[in-house]
N, C-alpha and C positions, 0 to 999 in steps of 0.2 A: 240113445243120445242123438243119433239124426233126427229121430223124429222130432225133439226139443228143436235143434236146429232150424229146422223145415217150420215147426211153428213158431218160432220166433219170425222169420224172415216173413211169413204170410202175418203173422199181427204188423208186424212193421209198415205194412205194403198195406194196410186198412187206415194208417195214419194217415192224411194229407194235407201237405202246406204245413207239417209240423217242423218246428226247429231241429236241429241235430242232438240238443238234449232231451228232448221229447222221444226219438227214437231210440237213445239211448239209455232213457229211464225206464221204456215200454220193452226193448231186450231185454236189460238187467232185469225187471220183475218178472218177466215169462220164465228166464234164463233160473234164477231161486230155484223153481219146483223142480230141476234137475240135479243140484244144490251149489256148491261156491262155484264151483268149476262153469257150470251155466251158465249162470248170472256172468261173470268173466264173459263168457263167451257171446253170450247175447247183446250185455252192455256193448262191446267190441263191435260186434255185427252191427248195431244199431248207430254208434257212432259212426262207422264209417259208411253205412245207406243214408242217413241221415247228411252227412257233408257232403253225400254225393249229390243226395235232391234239393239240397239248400241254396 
């Protein structure tokens, strides 16, 4: 499961200038191949990296 983590955060960090729902549509789909609980968690991470660099 880190390791999902870890790659969610490093695709997130290859986005630039994207919105907060672009980070958080790019977590939730990396986040799946770990399966609901990911997606959750990735979405999540993404939303809140994404409002951070917005």
């Amino acid at each position: 499961m880190k390791k999902m983590e870890i790659l969610n955060e490093e695709e997130l960090m290859e986005i630039e200038g994207g919105s907060w729902w672009q980070y958080a549509a790019a977590g939730a789909a990396a986040g799946t191949i770990g399966g609901p609980v990911g997606a959750v968690v990735g979405g999540t991470i993404g939303t809140i990296v994404g409002a951070v660099k917005s």
